[in-house]
N, C-alpha and C positions, 0 to 999 in steps of 0.2 A: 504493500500500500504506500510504503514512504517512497518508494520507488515512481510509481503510477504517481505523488502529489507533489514531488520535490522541484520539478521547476513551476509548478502552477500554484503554488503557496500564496505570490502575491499577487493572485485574482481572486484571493477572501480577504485581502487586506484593504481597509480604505489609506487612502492614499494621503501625504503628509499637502502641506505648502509648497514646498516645492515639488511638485510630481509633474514627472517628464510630458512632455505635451503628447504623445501618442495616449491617449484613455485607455485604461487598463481593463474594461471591457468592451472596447468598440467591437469585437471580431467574437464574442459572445450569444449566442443565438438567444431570439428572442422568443417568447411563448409561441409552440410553433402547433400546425393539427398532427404531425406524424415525425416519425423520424429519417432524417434525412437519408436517402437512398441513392445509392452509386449507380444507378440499370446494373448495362455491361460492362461497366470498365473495371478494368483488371489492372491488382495493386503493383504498386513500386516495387522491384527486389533489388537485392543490392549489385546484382549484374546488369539491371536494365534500370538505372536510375533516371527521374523524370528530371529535368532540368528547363529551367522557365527563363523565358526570353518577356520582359513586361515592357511594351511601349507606352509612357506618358506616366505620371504621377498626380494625376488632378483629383479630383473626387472619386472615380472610375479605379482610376492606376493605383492609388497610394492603398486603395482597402484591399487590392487585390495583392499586393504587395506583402502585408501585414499578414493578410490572411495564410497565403501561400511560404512565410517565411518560417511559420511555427506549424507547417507538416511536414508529417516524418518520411512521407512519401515524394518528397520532392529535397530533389540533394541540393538545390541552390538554386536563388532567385538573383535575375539580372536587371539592374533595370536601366533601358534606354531615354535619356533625356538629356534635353540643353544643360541643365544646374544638378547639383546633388539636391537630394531631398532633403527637406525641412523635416523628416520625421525620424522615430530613432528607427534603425532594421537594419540587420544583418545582411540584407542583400548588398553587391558589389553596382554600382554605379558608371555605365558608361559614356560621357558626355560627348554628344555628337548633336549635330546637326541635318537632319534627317531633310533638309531640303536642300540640303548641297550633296551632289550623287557621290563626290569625290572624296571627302570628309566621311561620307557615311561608309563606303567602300574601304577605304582606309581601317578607322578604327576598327568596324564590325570581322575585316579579315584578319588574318596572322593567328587566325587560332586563339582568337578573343569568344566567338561563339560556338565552335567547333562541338560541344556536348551539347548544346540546345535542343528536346525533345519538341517544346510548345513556346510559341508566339501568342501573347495576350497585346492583342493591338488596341489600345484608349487612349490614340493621340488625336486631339483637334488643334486644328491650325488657328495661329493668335487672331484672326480674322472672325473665327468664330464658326459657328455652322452656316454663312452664308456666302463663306470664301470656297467655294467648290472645287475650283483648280489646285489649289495647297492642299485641303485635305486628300483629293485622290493622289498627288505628289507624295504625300506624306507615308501614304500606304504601301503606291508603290514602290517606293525607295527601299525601304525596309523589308517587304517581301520579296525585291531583287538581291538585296543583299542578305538573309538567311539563306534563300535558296540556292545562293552562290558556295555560304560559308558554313552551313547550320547540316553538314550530310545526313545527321541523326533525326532531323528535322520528322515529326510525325503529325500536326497539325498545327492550323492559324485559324487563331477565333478572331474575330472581326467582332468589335461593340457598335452597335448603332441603336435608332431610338425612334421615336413614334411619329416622327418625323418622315420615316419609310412611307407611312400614312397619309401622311399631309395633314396631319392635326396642326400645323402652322399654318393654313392655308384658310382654314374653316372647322365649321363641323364636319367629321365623317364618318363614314360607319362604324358603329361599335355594336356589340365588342371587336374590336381589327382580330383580323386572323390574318395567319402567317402565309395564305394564302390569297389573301384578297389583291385585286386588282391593282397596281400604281397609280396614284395620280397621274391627270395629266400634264402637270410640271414637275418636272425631273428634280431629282435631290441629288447630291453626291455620294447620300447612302445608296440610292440605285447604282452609278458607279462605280463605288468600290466594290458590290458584291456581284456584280458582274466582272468584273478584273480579278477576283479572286475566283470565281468558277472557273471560267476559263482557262489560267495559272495553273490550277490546283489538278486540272484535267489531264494533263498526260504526265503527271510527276508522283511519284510514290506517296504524299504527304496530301493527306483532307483539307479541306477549311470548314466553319460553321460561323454562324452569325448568333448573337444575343442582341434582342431588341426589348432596353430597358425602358424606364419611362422616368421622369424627375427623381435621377436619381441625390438621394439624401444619404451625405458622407459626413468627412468630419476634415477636407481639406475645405480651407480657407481662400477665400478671392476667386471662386467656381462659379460654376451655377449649381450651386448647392442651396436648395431653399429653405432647411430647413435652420440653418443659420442666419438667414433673415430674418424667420420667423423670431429667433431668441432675440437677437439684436433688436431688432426692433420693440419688443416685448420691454425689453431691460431700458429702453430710451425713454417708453411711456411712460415705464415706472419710476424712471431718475423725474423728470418732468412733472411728475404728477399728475399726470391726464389720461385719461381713462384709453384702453384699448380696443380700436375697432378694426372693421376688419377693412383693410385699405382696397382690395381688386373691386370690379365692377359687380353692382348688382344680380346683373344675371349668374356671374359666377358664382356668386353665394349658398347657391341651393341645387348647384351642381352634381352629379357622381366625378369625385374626383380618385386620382392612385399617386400612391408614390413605390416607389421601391429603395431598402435598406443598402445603403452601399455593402456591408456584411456579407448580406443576402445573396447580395449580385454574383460578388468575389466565389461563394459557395457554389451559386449556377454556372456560374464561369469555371470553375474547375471542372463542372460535372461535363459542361456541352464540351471540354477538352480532353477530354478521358473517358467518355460510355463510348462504347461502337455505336451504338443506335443513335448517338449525334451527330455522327459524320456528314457534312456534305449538306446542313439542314440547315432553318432557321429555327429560330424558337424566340416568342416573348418573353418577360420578366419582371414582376412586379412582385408586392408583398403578398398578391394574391387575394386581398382584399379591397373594396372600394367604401369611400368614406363621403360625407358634404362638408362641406364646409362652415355651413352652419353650425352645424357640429361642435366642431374639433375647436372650431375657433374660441369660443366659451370656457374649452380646456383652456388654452392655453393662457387665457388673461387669471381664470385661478388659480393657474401653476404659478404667477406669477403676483397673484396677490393683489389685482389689478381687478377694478369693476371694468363688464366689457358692455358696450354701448352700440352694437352692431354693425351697419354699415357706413362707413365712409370713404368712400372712392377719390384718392388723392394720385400720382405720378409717384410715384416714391424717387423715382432720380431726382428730382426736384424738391420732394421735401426732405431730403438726405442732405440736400448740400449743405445746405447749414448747419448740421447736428454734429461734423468732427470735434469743435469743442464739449459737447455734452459727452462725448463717448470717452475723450480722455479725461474730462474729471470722473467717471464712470470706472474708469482703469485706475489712475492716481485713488478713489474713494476705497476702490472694495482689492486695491494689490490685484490687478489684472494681470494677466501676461501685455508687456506692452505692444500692442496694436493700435493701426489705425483705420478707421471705421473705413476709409475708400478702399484698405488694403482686407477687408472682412468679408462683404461682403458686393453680389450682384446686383444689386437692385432693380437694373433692367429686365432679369430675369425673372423674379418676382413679379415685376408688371404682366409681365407675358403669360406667368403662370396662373394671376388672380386674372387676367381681362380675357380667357375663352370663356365663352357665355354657352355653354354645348358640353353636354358630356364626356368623358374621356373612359375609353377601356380599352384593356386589352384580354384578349381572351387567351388563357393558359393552359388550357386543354391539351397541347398538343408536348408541352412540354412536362408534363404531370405522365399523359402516356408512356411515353417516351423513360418515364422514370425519375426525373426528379419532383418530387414529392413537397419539398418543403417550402413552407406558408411563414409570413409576420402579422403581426397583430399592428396595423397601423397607427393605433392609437396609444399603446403602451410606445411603439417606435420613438414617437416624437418626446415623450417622457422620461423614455431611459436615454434619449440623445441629449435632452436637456442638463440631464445630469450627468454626463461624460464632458459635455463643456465648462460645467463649474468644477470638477477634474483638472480640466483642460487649463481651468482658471480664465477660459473664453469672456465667460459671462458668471454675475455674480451670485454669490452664495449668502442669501439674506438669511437673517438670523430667524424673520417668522419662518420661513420655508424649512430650517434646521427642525425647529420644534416640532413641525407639521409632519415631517415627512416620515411613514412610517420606517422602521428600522429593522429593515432586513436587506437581505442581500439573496440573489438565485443560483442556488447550485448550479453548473452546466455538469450534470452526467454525461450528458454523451461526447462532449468535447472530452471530460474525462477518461471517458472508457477509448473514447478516440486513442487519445493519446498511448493511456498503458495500453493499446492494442499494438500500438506502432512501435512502443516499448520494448515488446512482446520476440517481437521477429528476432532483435540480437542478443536477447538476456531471457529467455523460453522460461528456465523454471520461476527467477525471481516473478516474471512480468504477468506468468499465467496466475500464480497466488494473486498478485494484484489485481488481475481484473476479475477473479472468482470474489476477493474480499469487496470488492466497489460493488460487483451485484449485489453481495451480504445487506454491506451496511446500506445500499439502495432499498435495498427490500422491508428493513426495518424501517427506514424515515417513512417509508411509504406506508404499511402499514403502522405506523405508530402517530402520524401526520393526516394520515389520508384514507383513515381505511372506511369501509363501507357502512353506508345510511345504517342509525340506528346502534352504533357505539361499537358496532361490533371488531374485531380486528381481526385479520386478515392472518391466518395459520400457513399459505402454501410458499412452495420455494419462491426463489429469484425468478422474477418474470423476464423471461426470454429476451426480450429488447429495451431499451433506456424510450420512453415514449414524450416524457417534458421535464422540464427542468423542475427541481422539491425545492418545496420554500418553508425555511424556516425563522418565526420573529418570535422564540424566546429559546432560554436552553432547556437541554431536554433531559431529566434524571436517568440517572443508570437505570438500565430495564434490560432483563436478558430477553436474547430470541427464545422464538417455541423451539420448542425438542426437534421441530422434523426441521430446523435452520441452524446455521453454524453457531453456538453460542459466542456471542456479541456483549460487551457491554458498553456502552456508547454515551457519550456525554460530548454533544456537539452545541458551538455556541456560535451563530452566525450573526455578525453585525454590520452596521453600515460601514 
């Protein structure tokens, strides 16, 4: 067991004042319907190690990064970008310029990516998604040069987004399916997944597409919306003025989605690794849909704030003026020092509250297909809030301490993950460990959670880790029944 919990010790710790800016559960799963399932793909061994080629670091890049740095199945993350990364992680860093063929050609040869298994492509051109010729430059450069340099090469996933749709354009069909007809104005996600089939056609190595939707990370200065939301949240409350909801009317009462950067990272591995991904596309979202009417309510509570509904403002424009509030806001509450043009998008936020039309994507095919796992969008935004004051993004008000209750969530299965992955090069210690985690799983479960009417639960360890056990207070010695390993268990989980 000490074995299976000794590097993950400090994901039950809460974290001091100084604690590194990567959140110490961003990459945490979040209350999910099933347990995450791999289809077909078949695991790492240590004669066939996975090795990951990551373009870009943005919202996209950095969780996938994070995520793919702390599995056992993958020998070593790479990642391609102009600057090192702003986050802490073990992956090696290649700086290049992926728009000069010569530069890119250079670094990525001589035996720089030579063990490369998989390409995870999340680059956008600084132009944005409206610069079309850079982003397909972008693609191609980098898929000319793996397949130049990368022999071991065995797939390129390709990120794109709802945009494939033309949900910029207007309302359109929802729920989108992976099949549905293009607009009649071209995207450059048309493009590049067309240059990737093509490509990908007479050469030993697949491609496959992920089409996320507003995706919600924990990089800073993206289009990441979910850090406008707090920002902004935290501006009304320094001010004093109640929180409404700034996008257009009609978007209020929307079906909207988002997808968990985490999330994404997890589907991202899977459509790069099942067989049954190959050569496909597949949507990707939390798998839930929310209004905003909603949600919105939450967040002015989370935040201690009366919410006063609609007000339909430009945010680029009411932003400008606010850089002073946000650094007395940093100076008040010991922020990490930022500054608010350098935090967040705003433009993207307008974009996101002013569709007046529904938004879906339909999942189905990727559920088929095998990947199975779901977010709860509305704990999402909850538990992102509190990775930012982590983060020291945004601030940690003293009502909110009081408020908030005081627990923390086991992740079993990232647990059993791990001592599984354990397992492969230290067999007997690794297999005790993961028989002892089903033990002690089976006790919190039944001692926590057991069936209507007080009864508790007599049978072994149930066969799969199905959600994470939550526990808010400690729990006294109590042995197991006779037909389970005698346990005696004093666990104290805090914030």
């Amino acid at each position: 067991l000490g074995l299976a919990l000794g590097q993950l010790t400090p994901r039950f710790t809460h974290p001091g004042p100084n604690a590194r800016s990567r959140p110490p559960d961003s990459q945490r799963p979040l209350p999910q319907s099933s347990t995450r399932t791999m289809g077909n793909s078949t695991s790492a061994s240590t004669s066939n190690p996975k090795v990951a080629l990551v373009v870009g670091k943005g919202v996209i890049g950095r969780s996938l990064v994070e995520y793919l740095d702390g599995q056992p199945e993958w020998s070593k993350v790479i990642i391609v970008a102009r600057s090192d990364p702003d986050f802490e992680t073990r992956a090696s860093t290649i700086k290049v310029d992926l728009l000069d063929i010569k530069d890119t050609d250079a670094k990525l040869g001589g035996g720089a990516i030579a063990d490369v298994t998989h390409v995870f492509f999340c680059g956008l051109a600084p132009g944005g998604t409206d610069d079309v010729k850079t982003n397909v430059a972008l693609l191609k450069n980098i898929v000319d040069a793996v397949d130049k340099h990368a022999p071991k090469l065995e797939r390129v996933l390709l990120n794109e987004g709802l945009k494939y749709y033309g949900v910029h354009l207007g309302k359109f069909k929802t729920p989108a399916k992976e099949d549905d007809p293009r607009p009649a104005q071209h995207h450059f996600y048309h493009t590049q997944e067309d240059y990737m089939k093509a490509r990908a056609e007479p050469r030993p190595w697949e491609w496959v597409a992920i089409r996320p939707d507003v995706v919600c990370g924990y990089a800073t200065g993206q289009m990441n919306l979910v850090i406008c939301i707090a920002v902004y949240c935290a501006i009304m409350k320094e001010l004093g003025e109640p929180i409404t909801f700034p996008g257009k009317a009609g978007s209020f009462d929307k079906l909207a989605q988002v997808c968990y950067a985490p999330h994404l990272a997890r589907a991202c591995e899977w459509a790069a690794t099942a067989d049954g991904a190959a050569n496909e596309a597949f949507n990707v979202v939390n798998g839930d849909f929310f209004r905003w009417d909603h949600v919105w309510p939450q967040f002015a509570d989370y935040f201690g704030v009366a919410f006063k509904g609609v007000k339909t403002v430009d945010l680029v424009e009411t932003m400008k003026d606010k850089g002073p509030v946000w650094d007395r806001i940093v100076a008040k509450y010991d922020l990490k020092p930022t500054k608010l043009e350098d935090l967040c998008n705003w433009g993207f936020a307008n974009w996101c509250w002013g569709n007046e039309f529904d938004i879906m994507a339909d999942t189905t095919k990727i559920r088929q297909a095998g990947f199975h796992e779901t977010v709860d969008s509305e704990l999402m935004f909850k538990r992102m809030f509190d990775d930012f004051k982590t983060m020291r993004i945004i601030p940690e008000y003293e009502s909110a301490k009081a408020a908030r209750p005081q627990f923390r969530e086991l992740d079993w299965a990232r647990l059993m993950r791990r001592a599984t992955g354990l397992q492969r090069g230290r067999t007997a210690c690794a297999a005790a460990a993961v028989e002892t985690l089903h033990a002690v799983e089976h006790v919190l479960r039944s001692t926590l959670m057991g069936p209507p009417g007080g009864a508790r639960s007599t049978a072994g360890p149930p066969p799969s880790v199905r959600s994470p056990v939550t526990c808010s207070t400690r729990l006294p010695p109590r042995p197991a029944a006779r037909s389970t390993p005698r346990l005696t268990l004093n666990l104290e989980v805090g914030a």
